[in-house]
N, C-alpha and C positions, 0 to 999 in steps of 0.2 A: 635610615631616618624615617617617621611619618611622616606618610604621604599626606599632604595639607589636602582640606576637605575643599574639593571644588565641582565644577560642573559633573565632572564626570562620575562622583561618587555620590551626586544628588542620584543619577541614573541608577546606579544600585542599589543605593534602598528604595527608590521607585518600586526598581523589577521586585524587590525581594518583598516588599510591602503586597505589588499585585498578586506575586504568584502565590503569596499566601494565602491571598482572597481567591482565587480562581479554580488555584489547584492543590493547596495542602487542605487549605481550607473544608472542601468539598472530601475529599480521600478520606480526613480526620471523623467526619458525619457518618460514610460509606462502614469505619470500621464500626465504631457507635453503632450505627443501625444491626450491623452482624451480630452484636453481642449485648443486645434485650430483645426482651419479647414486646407483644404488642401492649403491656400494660406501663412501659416502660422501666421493668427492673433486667436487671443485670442479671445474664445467662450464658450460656456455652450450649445450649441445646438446638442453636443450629446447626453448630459444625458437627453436635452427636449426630446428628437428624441426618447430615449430609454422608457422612463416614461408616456410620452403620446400619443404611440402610442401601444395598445396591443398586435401587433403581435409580440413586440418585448418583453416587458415587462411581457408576460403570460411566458416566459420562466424562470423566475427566479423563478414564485412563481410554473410550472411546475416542474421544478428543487426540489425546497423545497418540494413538496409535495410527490414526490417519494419519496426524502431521509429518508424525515421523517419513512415514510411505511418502506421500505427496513431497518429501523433505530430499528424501532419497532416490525416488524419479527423476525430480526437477534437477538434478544435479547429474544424472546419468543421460538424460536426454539435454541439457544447454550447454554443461562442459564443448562436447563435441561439437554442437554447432557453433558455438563459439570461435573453437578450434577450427573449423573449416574457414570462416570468417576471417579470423584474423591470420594465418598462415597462407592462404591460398587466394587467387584472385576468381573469385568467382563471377560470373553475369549475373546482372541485377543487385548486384551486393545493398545498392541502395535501399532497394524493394524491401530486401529483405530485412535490414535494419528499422524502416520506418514500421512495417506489416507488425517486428516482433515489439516494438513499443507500442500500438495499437491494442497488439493482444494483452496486453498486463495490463494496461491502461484503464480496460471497459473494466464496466459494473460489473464482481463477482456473478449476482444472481442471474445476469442477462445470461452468461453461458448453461446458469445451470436448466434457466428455463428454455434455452437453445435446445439442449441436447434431450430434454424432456421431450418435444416436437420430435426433436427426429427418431430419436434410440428408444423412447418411453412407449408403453405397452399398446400405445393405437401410434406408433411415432413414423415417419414417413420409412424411415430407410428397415425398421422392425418390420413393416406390415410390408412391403418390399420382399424382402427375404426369407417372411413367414412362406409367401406365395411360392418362394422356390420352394418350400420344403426345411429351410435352416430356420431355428431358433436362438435367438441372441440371448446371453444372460442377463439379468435384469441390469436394467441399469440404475436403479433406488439405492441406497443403503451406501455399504463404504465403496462399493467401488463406484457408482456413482460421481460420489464424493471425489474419489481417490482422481479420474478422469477427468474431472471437470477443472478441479482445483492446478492438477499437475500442466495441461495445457494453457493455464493462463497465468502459472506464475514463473516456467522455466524461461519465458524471456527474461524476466528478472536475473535468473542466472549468466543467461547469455551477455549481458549488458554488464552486468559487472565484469564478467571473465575478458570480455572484450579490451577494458581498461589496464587488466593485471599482464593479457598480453603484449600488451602495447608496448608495456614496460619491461620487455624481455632483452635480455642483449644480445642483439644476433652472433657476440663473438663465443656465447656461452654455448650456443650454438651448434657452433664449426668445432667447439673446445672440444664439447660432447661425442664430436663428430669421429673426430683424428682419434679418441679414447678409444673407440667400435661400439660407444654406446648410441644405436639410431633407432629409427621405425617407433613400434609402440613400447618397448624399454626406455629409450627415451623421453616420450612424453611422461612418463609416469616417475620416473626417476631425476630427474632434469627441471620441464619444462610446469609438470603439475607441482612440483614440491616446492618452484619457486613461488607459486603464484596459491600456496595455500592459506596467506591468511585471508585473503580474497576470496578463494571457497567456503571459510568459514565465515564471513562474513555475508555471500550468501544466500548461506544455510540458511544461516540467523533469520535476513530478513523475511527469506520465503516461511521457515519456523513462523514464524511472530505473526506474518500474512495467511496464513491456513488455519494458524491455532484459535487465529478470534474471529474467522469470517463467519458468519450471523447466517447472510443468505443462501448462500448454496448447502447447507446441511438441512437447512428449515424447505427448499424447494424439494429435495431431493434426497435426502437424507432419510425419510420415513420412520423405518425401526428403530434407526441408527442416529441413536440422540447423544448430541456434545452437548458441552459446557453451555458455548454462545446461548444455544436454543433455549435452554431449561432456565439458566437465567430473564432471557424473554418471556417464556412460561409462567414465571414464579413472580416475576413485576406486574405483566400484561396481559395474562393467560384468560382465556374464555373459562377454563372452568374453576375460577378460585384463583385468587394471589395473596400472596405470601411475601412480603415485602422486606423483611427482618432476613426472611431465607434465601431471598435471590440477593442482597447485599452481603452472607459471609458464603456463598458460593462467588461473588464478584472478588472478594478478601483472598480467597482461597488462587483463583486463574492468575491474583496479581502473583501473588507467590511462587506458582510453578513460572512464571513468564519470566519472572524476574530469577527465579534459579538458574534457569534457559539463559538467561542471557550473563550474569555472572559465569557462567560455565564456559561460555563461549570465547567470553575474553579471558578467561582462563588459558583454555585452548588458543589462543590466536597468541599469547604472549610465550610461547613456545617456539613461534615462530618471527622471532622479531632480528630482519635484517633489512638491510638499504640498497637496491638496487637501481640502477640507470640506464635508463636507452641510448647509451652514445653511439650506439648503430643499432639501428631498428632491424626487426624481424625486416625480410624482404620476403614478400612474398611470390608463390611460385605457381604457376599455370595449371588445373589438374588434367591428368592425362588416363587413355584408357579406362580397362575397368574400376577402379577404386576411385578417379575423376567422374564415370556415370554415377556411381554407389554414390557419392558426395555428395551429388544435385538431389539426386533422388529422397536420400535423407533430406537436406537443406528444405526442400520447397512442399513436400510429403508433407514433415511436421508442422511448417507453419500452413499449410493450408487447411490442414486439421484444427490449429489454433485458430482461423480466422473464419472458419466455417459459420458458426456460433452467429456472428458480427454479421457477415454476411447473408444468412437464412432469416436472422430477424429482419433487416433492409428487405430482404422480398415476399416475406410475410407483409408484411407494413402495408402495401399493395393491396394484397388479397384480399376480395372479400370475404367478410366474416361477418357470423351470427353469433355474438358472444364467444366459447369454446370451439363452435364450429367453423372452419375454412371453407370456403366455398371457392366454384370455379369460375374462373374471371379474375379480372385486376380495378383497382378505382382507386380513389383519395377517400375512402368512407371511412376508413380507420382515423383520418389525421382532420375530418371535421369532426368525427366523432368525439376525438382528442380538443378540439379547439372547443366542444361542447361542456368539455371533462378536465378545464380548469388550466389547460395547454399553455396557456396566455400567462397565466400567473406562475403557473410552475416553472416558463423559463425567464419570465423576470424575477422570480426571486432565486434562481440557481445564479444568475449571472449578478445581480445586486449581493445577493451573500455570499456568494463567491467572492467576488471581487474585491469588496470589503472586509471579508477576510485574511482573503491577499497580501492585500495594502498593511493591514498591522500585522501579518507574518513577515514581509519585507523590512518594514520600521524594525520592530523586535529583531528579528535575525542579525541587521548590520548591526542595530545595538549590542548586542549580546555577544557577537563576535570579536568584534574590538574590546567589549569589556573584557574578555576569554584572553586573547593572543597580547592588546597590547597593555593591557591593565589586570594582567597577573596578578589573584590574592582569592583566599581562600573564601569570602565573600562570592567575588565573583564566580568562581567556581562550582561556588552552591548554585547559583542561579544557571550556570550550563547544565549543570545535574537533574535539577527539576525540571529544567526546559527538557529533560530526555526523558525524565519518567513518562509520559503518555505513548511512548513510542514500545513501548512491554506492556501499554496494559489496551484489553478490549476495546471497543468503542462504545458496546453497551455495558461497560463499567463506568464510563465516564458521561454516559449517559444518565447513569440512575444519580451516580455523584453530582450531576449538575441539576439533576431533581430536587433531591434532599438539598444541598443547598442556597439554591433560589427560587425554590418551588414556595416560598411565603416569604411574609413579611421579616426582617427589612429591603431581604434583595427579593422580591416577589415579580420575577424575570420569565417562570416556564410560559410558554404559550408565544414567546415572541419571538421577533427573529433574531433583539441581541444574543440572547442565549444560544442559538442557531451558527451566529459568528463565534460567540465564545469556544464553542464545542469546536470547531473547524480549526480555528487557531491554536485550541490545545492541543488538538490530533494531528494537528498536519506541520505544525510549525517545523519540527525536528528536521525535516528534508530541506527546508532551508538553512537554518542554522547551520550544519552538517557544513555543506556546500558554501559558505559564508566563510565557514571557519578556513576550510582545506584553501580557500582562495587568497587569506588576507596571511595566512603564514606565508605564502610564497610570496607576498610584498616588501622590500625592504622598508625596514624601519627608515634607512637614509634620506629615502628620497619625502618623508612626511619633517622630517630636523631639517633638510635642505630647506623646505618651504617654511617653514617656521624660521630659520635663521633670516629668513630673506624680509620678516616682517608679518609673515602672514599670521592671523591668530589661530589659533589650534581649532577652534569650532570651522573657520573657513577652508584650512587645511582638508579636516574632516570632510567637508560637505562637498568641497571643489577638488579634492586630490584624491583621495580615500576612497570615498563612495566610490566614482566612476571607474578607480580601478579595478574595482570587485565587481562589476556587474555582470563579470561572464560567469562567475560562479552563484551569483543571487541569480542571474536568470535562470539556470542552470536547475537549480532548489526551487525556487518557484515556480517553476512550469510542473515541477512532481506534485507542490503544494496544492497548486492549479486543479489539475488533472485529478487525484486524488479528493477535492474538496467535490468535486462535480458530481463524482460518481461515491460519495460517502451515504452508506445504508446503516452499518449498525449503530450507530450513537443517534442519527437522525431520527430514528425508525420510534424512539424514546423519547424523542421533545417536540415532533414535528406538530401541524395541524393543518386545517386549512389554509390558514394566513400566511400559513411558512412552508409548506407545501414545496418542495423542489421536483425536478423531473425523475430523478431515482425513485424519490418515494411515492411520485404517482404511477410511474413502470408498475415497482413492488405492488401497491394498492390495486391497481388493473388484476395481475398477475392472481394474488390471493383471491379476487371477486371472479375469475373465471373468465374475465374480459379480453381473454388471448388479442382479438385485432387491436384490440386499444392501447395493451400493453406492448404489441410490437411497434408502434406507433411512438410512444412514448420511449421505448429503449433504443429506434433508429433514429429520431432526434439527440437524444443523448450519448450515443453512436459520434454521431454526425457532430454535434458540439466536442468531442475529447478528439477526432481527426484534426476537426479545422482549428483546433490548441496547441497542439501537437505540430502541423505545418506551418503554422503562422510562428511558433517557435524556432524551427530548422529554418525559416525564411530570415528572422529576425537575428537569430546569433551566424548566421553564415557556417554553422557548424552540422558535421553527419553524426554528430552524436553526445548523447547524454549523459555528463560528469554524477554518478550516484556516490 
């Protein structure tokens, strides 16, 4: 039967009407721009330009080639600790879980301009070991890249693997056990096979987070040019832009990202079975030598991951003369910073944050009930779209929200709704996600119980619904959060003074050579993704984060 047209289907042609303004809309411009020149006729001579000439063209498959590395690290260094984590009762377990949400958390560029200090060619711990006699290879170019990126995304792996063990069944176990399949034959055959579409999943997300991150190839990167940069280059470049060309190089990152990710579910639909914990892993004491090796790994790696976080916080201190550190400690950096627009950069992180939030919340519970409990192919476009920004760059969706409300009638750049716009396109998807995976596991019964009882369907919704879902929107949200705070590449293309956040004044520091100002500004922004972070584990009573 047709479904008679009511409240609920006013809401989807709402979303379908916005998303057309926000984000087909703007995509639709982006391809346009790729394919004329500047006098506005129709051409293909960007993508000839980009394809047959390799200065430009080595970027992608530069791009690709890290990711992959960084894809395939992050996976060989979190498996394992994960594996220790959720198998074995380790001390600190807690430390350890809050330390490796910390590290994926910060700002990309903060680590890369971390490890610049320490490991880069005048860097504390280089000029250190110069003095023994040892030389360190450089740290510029992919491996750089490669080290920066692998240390602050393989918590991401750890965190998901965390969840797929959880959901192991200790009888699968003991099954494995009585077979003589144990030790490391087991894990691999057993314990990793159950838990692989969770690996691929990931893969994916660490893929998706290396392939389009802006900062740390532009800090550190040098010879070693990706996609991100050359994009940036080609919009906003000192020497010449190119504005036709940095949009069918934008065209171009959507299509491998979106291969990537079709591919992936490709792969994961290989793996499709239903497992349950009706007896949990129990975990087991470590003892001896392979219990030392265990810690040693466990707290080694993440104290490497937190190194970065922590040498910024004691730079922040130090006095400085511009690039120079000097000896002694003061507050000179963080008046320097309240001189250098401090004030306004974290009211407007916390004002467009928050407001962005706020209508990622609204939208996600919207969107999810329209998904789970309002099944139809309508609805389902509008989940679909809500996921396209999650495969594409930041500074693609930056230039897209250029072109279209960069003039008249949506004549938007320069403020800070655009600023929320951008946030809520980019970050929504982690609530949603989370939204979704929470209201399926709600019975339909208990919203018909309330309903039979007299209640109308909006009070249902608002009084029964909502609050049942809140441990998974909080869940989404606190990623949305976190991720809004510390968002570089899409900001980096609409910001200004007015809209100025603490990322982009770190960045801004950073590039002017202002090292005390800029430790300054990334131990504040530090310090604000901790105390989001705590104040989160404090408010849901939980030790961990549903991705």
């Amino acid at each position: 039967m047709r479904r008679r047209f009511d409240m609920w289907s006013g809401v989807t042609v709402l979303f379908l009407a916005l998303f057309a303004l926000i984000l087909v809309y703007p995509m639709f411009l982006l391809l346009k721009e790729s394919v004329v020149n500047p006098q506005g006729q129709f051409t293909w001579e960007n993508f000839v330009k980009f394809f047959s000439q390799p200065y430009y063209s080595r970027t992608i498959g530069n791009s690709f080639k890290v990711t992959v590395a960084i894809t395939f690290v992050t996976l060989l260094l979190g498996i394992p600790l994960s594996y220790f984590y959720s198998f074995y009762q380790l001390k600190g377990a807690k430390l350890v879980f809050v330390i490796s949400i910390l590290c994926s958390m910060s700002a990309p560029f903060i680590g890369a301009y971390s490890w610049i200090l320490l490991l880069g060619r005048s860097g504390v711990i280089t000029v250190l070991l110069r003095k023994a006699g040892i030389e360190l290879p450089s740290i510029y170019g992919f491996n750089g890249i490669l080290l920066v990126q692998t240390l602050k995304l393989f918590p991401l792996v750890f965190i998901y693997m965390n969840g797929a063990f959880r959901n192991i069944d200790n009888t699968l176990i003991e099954a494995s056990a009585n077979l003589g399949c144990t030790g490391v034959k087991r894990f691999f055959k057993v314990i990793l096979a159950l838990c692989m579409p969770t690996v691929l999943a990931a893969a994916l997300i660490v893929f998706m987070r290396a392939f389009a991150d802006f900062g740390t190839p532009l800090l550190i990167g040098e010879g070693y040019r990706t996609f991100p940069v050359e994009i940036y280059n080609q919009y906003l470049g000192e020497n010449g832009t190119d504005h036709n060309f940095a949009a069918a190089i934008s065209v171009i990152a959507i299509v491998i990202t979106a291969l990537v990710f079709f591919l992936q579910k490709w792969a994961t639909g290989h793996f499709r079975f239903s497992i349950n914990a009706l007896h949990p892993i129990q975990k087991r004491k470590p003892h001896g030598l392979a219990g030392v090796l265990m810690y040693l790994y466990t707290y080694l790696l993440l104290a490497m991951a937190f190194l970065p976080q922590v040498y910024i916080i004691y730079l922040s201190f130090r006095n400085c003369d511009q690039a120079v550190f000097k000896p002694g400690f003061s507050m000179g950096n963080y008046q320097n910073a309240m001189r250098h627009l401090l004030g306004r950069s974290v009211r407007n992180t916390i004002f467009i944050g928050a407001g962005a939030l706020a209508v990622i919340i609204i939208f996600a519970v919207l969107i999810a009930y329209l998904v789970v409990r309002r099944s139809s192919v309508l609805n389902h476009t509008i989940d679909t779209l809500s996921m396209l920004p999650y495969i594409m760059p930041g500074s693609v969706i930056g230039i897209a929200l250029v072109l279209a409300f960069g003039h008249k009638p949506f004549a938007l750049t320069g403020t800070v709704l655009i600023m929320i716009i951008s946030f809520v396109i980019r970050r929504m998807p982690y609530t949603i996600r989370s939204a979704n995976a929470t209201l399926m596991q709600i019975p339909m019964s208990i919203e018909e119980a309330s309903i039979s009882l007299g209640t109308s369907k909006l009070k249902t919704f608002v009084s029964i619904t909502v609050p049942m879902m809140s441990s998974g929107i909080l869940s989404g949200a606190i990623l949305s959060w976190v991720s809004i705070v510390t968002e570089l590449s899409s900001s980096i293309i609409l910001y200004n003074n007015r809209n100025i956040t603490l990322t982009m004044s770190a960045y801004v520091a950073i590039s002017r050579g202002n090292y005390g100002l800029a430790c300054a500004f990334s131990a504040i922004l530090t310090a604000l993704t901790m105390v989001s972070l705590l104040v989160y584990l404090k408010a849901s009573k939980s030790e961990d984060i549903a991705l």
